[in-house]
VEXBABA-827606 format. One record per residue (C-alpha): x, y, z; residue number from 0. Coordinates in steps of 0.1 Angstrom, whole numbers. Example, Ala and Ser with C-alpha at 12.3 -4.5 7.8 and 13.67 -1.06 7.14 Angstrom:
# residues 2
<site X="123" Y="-45" Z="78" mise="0"/>
<site X="137" Y="-11" Z="71" mise="1"/>
***
This chain:
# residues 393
<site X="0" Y="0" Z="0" mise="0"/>
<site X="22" Y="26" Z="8" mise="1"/>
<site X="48" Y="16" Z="-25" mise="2"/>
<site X="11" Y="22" Z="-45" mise="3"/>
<site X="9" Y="58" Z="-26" mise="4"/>
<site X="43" Y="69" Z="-28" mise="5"/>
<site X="58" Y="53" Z="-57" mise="6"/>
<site X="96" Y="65" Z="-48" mise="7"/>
<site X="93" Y="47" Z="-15" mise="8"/>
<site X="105" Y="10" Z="-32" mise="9"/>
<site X="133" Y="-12" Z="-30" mise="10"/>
<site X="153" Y="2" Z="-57" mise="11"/>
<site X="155" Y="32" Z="-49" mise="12"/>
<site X="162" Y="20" Z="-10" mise="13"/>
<site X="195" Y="6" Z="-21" mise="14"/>
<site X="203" Y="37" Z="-42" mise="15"/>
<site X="205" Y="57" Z="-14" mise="16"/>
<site X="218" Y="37" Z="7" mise="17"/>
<site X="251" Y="27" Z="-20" mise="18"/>
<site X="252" Y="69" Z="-22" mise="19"/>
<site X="252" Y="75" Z="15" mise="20"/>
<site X="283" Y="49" Z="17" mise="21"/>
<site X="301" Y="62" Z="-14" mise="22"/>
<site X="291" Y="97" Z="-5" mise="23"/>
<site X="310" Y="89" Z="33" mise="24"/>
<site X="344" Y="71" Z="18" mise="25"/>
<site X="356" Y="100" Z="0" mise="26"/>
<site X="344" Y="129" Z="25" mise="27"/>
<site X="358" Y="117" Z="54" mise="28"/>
<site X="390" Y="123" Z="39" mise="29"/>
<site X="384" Y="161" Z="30" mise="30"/>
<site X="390" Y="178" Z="67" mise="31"/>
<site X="427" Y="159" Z="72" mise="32"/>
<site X="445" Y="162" Z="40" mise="33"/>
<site X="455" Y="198" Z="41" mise="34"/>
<site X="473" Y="190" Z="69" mise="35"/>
<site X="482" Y="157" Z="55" mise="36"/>
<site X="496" Y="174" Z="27" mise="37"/>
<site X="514" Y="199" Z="46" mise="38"/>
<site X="538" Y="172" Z="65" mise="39"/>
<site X="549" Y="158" Z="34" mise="40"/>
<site X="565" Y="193" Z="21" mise="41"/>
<site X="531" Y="204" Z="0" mise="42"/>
<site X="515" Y="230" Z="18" mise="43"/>
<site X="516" Y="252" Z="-8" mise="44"/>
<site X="499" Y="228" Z="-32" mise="45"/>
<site X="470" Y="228" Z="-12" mise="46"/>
<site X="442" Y="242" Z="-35" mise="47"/>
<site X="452" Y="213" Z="-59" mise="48"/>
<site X="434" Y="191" Z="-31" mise="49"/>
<site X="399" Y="199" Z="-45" mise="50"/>
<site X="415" Y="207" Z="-80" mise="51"/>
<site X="430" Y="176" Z="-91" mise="52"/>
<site X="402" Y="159" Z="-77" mise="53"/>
<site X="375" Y="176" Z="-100" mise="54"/>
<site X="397" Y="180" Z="-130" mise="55"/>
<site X="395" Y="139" Z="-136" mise="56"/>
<site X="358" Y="137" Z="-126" mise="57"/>
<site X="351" Y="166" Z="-147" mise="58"/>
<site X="371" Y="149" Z="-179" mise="59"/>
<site X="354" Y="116" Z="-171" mise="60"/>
<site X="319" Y="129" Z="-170" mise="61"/>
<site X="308" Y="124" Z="-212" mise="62"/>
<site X="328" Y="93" Z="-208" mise="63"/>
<site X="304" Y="80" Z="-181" mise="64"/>
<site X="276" Y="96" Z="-196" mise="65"/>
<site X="280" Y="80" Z="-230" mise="66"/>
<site X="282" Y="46" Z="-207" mise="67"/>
<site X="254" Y="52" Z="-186" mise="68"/>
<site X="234" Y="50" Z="-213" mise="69"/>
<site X="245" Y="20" Z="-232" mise="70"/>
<site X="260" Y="-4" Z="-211" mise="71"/>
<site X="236" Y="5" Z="-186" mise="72"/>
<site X="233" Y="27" Z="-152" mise="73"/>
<site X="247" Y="-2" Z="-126" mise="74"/>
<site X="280" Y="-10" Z="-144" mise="75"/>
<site X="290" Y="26" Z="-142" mise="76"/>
<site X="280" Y="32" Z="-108" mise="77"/>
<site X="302" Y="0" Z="-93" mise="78"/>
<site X="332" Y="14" Z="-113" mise="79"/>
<site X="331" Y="47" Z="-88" mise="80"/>
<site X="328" Y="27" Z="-58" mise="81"/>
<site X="357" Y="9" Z="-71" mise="82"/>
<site X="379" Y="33" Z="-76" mise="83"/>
<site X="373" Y="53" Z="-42" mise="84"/>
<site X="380" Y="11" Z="-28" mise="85"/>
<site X="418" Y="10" Z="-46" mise="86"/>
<site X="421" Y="41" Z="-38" mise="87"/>
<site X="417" Y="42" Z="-1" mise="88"/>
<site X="445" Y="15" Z="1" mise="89"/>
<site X="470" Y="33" Z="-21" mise="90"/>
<site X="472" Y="68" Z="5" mise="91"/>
<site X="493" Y="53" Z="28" mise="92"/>
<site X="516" Y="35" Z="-3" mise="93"/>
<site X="521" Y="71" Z="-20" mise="94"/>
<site X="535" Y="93" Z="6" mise="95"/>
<site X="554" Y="115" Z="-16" mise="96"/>
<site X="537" Y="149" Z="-26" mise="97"/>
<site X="537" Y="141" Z="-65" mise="98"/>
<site X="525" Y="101" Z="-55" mise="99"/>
<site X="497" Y="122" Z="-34" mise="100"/>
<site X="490" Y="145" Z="-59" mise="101"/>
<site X="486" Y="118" Z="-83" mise="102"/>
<site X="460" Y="96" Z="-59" mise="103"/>
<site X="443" Y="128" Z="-62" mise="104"/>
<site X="438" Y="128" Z="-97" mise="105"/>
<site X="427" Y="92" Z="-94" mise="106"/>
<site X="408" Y="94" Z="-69" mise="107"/>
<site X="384" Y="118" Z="-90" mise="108"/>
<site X="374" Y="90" Z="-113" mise="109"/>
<site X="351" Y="80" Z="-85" mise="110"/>
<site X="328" Y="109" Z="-87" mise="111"/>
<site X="330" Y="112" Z="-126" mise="112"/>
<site X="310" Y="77" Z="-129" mise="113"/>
<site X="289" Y="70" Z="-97" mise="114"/>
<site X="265" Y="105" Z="-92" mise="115"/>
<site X="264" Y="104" Z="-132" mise="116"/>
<site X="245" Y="71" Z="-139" mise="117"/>
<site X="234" Y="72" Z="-102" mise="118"/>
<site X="214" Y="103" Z="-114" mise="119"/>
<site X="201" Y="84" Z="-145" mise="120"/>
<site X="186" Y="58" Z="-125" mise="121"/>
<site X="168" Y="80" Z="-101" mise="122"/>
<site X="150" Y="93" Z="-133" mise="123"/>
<site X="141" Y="58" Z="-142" mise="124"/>
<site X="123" Y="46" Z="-118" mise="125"/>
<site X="107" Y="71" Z="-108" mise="126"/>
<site X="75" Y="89" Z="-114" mise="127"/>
<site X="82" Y="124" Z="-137" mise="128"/>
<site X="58" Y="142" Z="-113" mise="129"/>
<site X="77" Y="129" Z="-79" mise="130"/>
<site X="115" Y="138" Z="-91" mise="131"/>
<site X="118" Y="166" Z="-68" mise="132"/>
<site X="108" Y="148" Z="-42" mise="133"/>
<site X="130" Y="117" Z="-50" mise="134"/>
<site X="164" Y="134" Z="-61" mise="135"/>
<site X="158" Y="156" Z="-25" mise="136"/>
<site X="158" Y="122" Z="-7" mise="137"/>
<site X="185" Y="107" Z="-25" mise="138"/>
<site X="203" Y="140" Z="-18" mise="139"/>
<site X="197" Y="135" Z="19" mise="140"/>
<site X="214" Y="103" Z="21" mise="141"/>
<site X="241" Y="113" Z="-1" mise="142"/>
<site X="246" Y="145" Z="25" mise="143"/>
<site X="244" Y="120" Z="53" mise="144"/>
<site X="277" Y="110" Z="40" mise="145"/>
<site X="288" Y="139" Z="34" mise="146"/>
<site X="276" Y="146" Z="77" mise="147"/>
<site X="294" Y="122" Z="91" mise="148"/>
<site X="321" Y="110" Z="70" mise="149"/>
<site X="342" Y="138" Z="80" mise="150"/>
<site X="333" Y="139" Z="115" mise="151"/>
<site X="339" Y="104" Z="114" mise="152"/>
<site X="374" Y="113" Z="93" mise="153"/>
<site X="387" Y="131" Z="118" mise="154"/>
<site X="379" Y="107" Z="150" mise="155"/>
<site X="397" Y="83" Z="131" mise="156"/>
<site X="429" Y="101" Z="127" mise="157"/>
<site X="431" Y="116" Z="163" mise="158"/>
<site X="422" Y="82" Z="184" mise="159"/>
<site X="444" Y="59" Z="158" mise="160"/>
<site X="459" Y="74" Z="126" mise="161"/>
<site X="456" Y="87" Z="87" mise="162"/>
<site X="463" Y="54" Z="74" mise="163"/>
<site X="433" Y="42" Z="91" mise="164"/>
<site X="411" Y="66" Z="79" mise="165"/>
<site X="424" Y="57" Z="46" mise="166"/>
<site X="414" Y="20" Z="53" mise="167"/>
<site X="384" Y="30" Z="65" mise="168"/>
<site X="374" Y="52" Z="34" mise="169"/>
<site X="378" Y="19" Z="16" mise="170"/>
<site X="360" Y="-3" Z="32" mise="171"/>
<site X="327" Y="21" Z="32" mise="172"/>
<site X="333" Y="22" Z="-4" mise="173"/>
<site X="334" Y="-18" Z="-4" mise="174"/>
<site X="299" Y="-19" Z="12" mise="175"/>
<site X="287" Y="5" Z="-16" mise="176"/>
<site X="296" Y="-17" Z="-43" mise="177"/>
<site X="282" Y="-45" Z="-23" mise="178"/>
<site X="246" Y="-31" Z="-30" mise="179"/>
<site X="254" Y="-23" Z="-60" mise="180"/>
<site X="253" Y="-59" Z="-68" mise="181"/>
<site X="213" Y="-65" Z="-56" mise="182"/>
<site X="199" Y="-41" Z="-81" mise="183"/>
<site X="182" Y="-43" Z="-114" mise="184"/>
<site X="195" Y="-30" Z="-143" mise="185"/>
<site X="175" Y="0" Z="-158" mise="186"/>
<site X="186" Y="6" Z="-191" mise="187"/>
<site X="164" Y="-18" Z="-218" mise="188"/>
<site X="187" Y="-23" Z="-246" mise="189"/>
<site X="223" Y="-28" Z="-232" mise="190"/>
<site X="258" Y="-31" Z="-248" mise="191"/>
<site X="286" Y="-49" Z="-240" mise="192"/>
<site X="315" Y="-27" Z="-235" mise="193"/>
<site X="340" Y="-17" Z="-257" mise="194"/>
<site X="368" Y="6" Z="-262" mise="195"/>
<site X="350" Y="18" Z="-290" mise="196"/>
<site X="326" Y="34" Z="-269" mise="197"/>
<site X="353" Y="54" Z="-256" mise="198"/>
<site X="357" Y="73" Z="-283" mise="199"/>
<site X="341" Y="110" Z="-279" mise="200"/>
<site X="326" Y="129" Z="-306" mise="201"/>
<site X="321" Y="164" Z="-301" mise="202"/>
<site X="287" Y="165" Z="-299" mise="203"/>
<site X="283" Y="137" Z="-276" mise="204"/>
<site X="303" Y="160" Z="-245" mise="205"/>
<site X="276" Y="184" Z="-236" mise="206"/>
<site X="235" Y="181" Z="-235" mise="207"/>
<site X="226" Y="221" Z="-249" mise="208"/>
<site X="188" Y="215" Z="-237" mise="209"/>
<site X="205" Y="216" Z="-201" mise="210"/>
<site X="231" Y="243" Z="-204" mise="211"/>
<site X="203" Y="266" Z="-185" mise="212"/>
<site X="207" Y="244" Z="-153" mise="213"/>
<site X="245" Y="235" Z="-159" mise="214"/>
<site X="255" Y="277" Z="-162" mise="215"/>
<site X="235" Y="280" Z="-125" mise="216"/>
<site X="252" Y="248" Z="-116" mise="217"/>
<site X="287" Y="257" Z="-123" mise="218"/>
<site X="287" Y="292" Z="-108" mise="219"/>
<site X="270" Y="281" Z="-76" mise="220"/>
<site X="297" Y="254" Z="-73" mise="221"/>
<site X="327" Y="275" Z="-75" mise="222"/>
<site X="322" Y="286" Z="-37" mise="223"/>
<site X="318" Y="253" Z="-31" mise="224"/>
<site X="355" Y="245" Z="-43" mise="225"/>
<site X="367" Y="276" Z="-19" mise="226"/>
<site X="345" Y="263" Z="10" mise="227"/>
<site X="362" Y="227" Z="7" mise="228"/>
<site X="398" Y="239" Z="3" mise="229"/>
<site X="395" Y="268" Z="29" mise="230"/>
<site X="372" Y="256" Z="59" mise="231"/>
<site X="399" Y="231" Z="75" mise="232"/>
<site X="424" Y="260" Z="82" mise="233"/>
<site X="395" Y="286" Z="88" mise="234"/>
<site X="376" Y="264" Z="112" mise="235"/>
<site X="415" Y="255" Z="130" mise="236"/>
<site X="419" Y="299" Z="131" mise="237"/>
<site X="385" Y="299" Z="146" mise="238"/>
<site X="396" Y="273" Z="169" mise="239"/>
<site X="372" Y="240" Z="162" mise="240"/>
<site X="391" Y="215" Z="173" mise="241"/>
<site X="370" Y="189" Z="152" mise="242"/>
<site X="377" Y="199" Z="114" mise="243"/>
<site X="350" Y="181" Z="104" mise="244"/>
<site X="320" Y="198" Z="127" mise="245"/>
<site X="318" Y="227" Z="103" mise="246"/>
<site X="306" Y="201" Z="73" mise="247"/>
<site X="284" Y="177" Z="96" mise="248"/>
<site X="268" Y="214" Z="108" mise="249"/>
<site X="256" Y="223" Z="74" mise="250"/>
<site X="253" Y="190" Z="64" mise="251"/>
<site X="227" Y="185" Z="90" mise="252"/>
<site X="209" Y="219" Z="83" mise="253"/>
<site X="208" Y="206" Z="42" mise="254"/>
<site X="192" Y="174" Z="55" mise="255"/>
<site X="166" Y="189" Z="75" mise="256"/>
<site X="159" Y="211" Z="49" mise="257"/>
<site X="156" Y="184" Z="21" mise="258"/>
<site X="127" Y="167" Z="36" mise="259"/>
<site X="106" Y="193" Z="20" mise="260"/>
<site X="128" Y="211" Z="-5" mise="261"/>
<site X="120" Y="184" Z="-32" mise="262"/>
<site X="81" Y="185" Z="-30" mise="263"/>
<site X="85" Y="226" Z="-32" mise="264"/>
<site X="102" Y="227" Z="-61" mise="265"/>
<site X="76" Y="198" Z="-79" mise="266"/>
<site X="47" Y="223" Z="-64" mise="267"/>
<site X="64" Y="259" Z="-75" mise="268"/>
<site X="87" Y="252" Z="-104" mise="269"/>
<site X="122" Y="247" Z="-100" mise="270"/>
<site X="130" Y="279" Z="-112" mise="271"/>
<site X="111" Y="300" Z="-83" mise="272"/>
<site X="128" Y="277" Z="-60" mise="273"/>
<site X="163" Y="283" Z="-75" mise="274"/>
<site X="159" Y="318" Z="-74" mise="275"/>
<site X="155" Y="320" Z="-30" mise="276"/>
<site X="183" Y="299" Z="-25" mise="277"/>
<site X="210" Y="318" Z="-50" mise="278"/>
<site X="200" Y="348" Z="-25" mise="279"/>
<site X="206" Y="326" Z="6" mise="280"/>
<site X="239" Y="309" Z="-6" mise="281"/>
<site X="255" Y="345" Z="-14" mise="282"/>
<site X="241" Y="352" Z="23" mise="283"/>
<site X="259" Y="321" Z="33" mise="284"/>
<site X="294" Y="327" Z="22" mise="285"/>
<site X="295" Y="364" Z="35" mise="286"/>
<site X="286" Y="355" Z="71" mise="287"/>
<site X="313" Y="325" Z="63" mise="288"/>
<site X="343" Y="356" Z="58" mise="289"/>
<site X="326" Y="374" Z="82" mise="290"/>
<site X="332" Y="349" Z="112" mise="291"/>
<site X="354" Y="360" Z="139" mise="292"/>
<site X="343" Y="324" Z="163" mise="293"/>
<site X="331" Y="289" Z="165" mise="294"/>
<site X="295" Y="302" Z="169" mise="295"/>
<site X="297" Y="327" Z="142" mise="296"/>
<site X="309" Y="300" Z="115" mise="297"/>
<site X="286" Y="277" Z="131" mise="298"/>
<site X="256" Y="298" Z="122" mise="299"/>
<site X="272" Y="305" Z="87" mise="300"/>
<site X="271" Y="265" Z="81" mise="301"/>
<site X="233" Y="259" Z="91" mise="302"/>
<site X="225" Y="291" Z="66" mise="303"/>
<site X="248" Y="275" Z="37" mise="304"/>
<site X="233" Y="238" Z="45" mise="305"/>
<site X="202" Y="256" Z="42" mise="306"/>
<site X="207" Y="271" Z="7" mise="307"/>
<site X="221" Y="239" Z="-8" mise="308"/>
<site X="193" Y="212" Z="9" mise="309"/>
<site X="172" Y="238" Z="-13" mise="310"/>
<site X="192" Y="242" Z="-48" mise="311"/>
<site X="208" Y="209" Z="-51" mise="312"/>
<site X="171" Y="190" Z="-59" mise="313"/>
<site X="160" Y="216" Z="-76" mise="314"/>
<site X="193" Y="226" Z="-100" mise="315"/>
<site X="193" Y="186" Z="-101" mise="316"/>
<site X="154" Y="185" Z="-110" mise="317"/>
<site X="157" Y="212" Z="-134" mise="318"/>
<site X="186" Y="188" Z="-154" mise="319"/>
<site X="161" Y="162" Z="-153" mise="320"/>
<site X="129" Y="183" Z="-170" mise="321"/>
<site X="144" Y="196" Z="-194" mise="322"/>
<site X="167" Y="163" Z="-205" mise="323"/>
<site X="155" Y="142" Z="-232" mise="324"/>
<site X="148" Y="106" Z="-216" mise="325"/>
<site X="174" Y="89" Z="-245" mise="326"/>
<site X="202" Y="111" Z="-230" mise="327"/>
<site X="195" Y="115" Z="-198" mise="328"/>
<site X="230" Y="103" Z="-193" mise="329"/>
<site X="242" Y="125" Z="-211" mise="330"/>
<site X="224" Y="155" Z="-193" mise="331"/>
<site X="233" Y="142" Z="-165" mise="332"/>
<site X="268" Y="143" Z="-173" mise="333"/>
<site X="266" Y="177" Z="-190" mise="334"/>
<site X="255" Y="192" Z="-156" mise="335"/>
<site X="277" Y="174" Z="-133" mise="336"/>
<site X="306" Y="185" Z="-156" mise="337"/>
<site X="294" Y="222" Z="-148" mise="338"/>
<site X="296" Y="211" Z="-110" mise="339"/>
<site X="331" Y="196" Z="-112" mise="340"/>
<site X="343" Y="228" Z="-133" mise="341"/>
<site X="328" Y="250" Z="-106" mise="342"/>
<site X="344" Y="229" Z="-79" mise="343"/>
<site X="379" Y="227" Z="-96" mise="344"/>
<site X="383" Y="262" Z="-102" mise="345"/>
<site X="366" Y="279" Z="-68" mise="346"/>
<site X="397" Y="256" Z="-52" mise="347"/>
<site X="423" Y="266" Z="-77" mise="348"/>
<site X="417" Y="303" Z="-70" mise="349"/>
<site X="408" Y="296" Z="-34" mise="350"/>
<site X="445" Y="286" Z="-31" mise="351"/>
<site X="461" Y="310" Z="-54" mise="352"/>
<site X="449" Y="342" Z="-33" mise="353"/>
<site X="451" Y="318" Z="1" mise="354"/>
<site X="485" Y="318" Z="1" mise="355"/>
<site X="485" Y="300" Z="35" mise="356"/>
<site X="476" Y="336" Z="47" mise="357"/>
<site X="445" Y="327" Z="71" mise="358"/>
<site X="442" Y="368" Z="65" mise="359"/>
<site X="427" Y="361" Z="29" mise="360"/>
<site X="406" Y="335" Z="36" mise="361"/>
<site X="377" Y="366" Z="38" mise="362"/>
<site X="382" Y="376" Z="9" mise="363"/>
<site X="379" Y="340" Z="-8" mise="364"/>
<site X="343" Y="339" Z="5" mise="365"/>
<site X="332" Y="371" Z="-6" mise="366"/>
<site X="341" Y="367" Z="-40" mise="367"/>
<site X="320" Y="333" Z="-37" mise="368"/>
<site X="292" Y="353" Z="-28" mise="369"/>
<site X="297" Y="382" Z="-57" mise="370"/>
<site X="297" Y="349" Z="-82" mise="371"/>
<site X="269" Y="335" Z="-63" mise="372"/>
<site X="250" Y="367" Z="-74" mise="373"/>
<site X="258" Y="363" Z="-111" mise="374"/>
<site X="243" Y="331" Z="-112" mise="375"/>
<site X="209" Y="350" Z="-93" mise="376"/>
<site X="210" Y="377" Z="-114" mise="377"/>
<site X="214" Y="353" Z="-149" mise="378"/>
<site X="182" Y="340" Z="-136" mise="379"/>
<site X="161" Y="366" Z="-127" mise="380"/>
<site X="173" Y="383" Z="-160" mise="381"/>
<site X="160" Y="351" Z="-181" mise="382"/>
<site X="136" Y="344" Z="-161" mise="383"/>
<site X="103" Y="342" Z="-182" mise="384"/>
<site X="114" Y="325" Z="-207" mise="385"/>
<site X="137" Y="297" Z="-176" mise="386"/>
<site X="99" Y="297" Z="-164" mise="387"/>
<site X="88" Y="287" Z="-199" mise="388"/>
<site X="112" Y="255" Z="-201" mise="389"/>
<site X="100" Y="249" Z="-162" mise="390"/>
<site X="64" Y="243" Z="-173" mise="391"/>
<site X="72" Y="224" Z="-202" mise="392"/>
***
């Protein structure tokens, strides 16, 4: 009865979130310890290439995974980013040069070029058009679960036993991702086997231009993100939080909350509408960040930012989804999540170009997320009738 009333509420999609909360918590509870990690091998001053490297591999990979998302089928593609993020976990503590770290890091980005990509896809599958709000909100909320406690979780590891634990541990959570992985049905109807062949990108088969609307708002929103990710471990250390990773479980759990009801908004009002409220409150967000001067003060910058993003990821996400064509959803998937990486990969590039391990610029870092967060509210409200027009359609 209650899979007949609420249709997204089924097995499938159970496991989904489940395989994203685990994959979602193997990579994050890395993020608050390897600035410093970095640092004690000699590479402090590569430290925006953290984040950098990272998204540069998962942003190459993305028509590569969309292109195989939708041939040889959504499952296949998603085991091969819990796989990676597995070797990966156990190769840390073999690397411990900068360039062997630097490398892993590179690597390691694989794992996010594949998994969201078909993962994505497969939401769209199987579930109903009029509940995809809804459904990508709650499969956000298990994937920010991960993203909650992995690095709280991260950095108990590495101050009751070590980093090369934590780097076991990110492993083994990826393990138990791919695990589920293997109890769920194939989506896509007429499968191929792989080839190398399918490797090879055309031009036209690298970016979905019925999506570019959602990726633009996507990539520019995502640049702060980059800064946040590369900046908040030393920022949060100034501020003296002890626990690197409180500041992400804080928003984290102020996006989750959030979530529970940010998915059916945006199915009820339009995604653009939606979009537009939490631009304003992300800008918001990354001032109060630069504007901290203690633990409470950033603390009550995170809960605002978890707010904004439990609202615009479904949505931006949603969005992607209305306006893909069902025979490259892949692809549109991959289209928008390239526009994430991008965003990512080059708000942590010039995050550590002006950081300068300078906790004086950190500020200014976050303001300049908040002036880009504005471009991306101002592109919509300036195209916003005829956004509103591919919305209804």
């Amino acid at each position: 009865m209650l899979r007949q009333h609420h249709p997204i509420y089924n097995w499938s999609f159970g496991l989904l979130c489940l395989s994203s909360l685990l994959f979602s918590a193997s990579f994050n509870m890395l993020i608050p310890e390897l600035p410093a990690y970095l640092s004690a091998m000699g590479g402090a001053e590569y430290k925006g290439l953290i984040i950098a490297l990272f998204t540069v591999t998962a942003g190459i990979s993305r028509p590569f995974s969309g292109k195989l998302t939708d041939t040889i089928g959504r499952v296949p593609v998603m085991a091969v980013g819990s796989i990676v993020c597995f070797v990966c976990g156990f190769l840390y503590p073999v690397l411990t040069t900068v360039s062997g770290f630097l490398f892993l890091r590179l690597l390691h980005g694989f794992s996010t070029g594949f998994k969201p990509t078909a993962t994505a896809a497969y939401v769209a599958d199987i579930i109903p058009v009029s509940r995809w709000g809804e459904a990508i909100g709650i499969h956000g909320l298990c994937f920010s679960t991960g993203m909650a406690i992995g690095p709280a979780i991260g950095s108990a590891i590495t101050a009751y036993y070590s980093i090369n634990v934590l780097f076991y541990c990110s492993s083994l959570f990826a393990l138990m991702s791919i695990v589920i992985l293997m109890n769920m049905k194939e989506t896509v109807k007429i499968k191929h086997k792989f080839s190398f062949s399918l490797l090879k990108i055309s031009p036209n088969e690298i970016i979905e231009g019925r999506v570019l609307p959602a990726a633009l708002v996507t990539f520019l929103s995502y640049m702060g993100y980059g800064v946040l990710l590369t900046l908040v471990p030393d920022w949060a250390d100034h501020l003296g939080i002890a626990n690197k990773g409180l500041f992400f479980m804080t928003f984290t759990i102020s996006s989750l909350l959030i979530r529970f009801v940010a998915g059916k908004v945006s199915d009820q009002y339009g995604r653009v509408k939606v979009i537009i409220v939490a631009l304003f409150i992300l800008g918001v967000a990354f001032i109060l960040i630069g504007y901290a001067t203690s633990v409470g003060m950033l603390l009550v910058a995170s809960v605002v930012y978890g707010i904004a993003t439990g609202v615009l990821s479904p949505a931006t996400n949603a969005w992607t989804a209305d306006l893909s064509h069902p025979d490259r959803r892949g692809k549109a998937m991959a289209t928008m999540y390239i526009a994430l990486e991008a965003g990512i990969g080059l708000g942590a590039l010039f995050a550590g170009w002006i950081y300068q391990d300078v906790i004086s610029n950190i500020p200014l870092n976050f303001y300049l997320s908040a002036g880009v967060t504005f471009i991306a509210l101002f592109y919509v409200l300036v195209k916003r009738k005829k956004l509103m027009k591919k919305d209804r359609q």
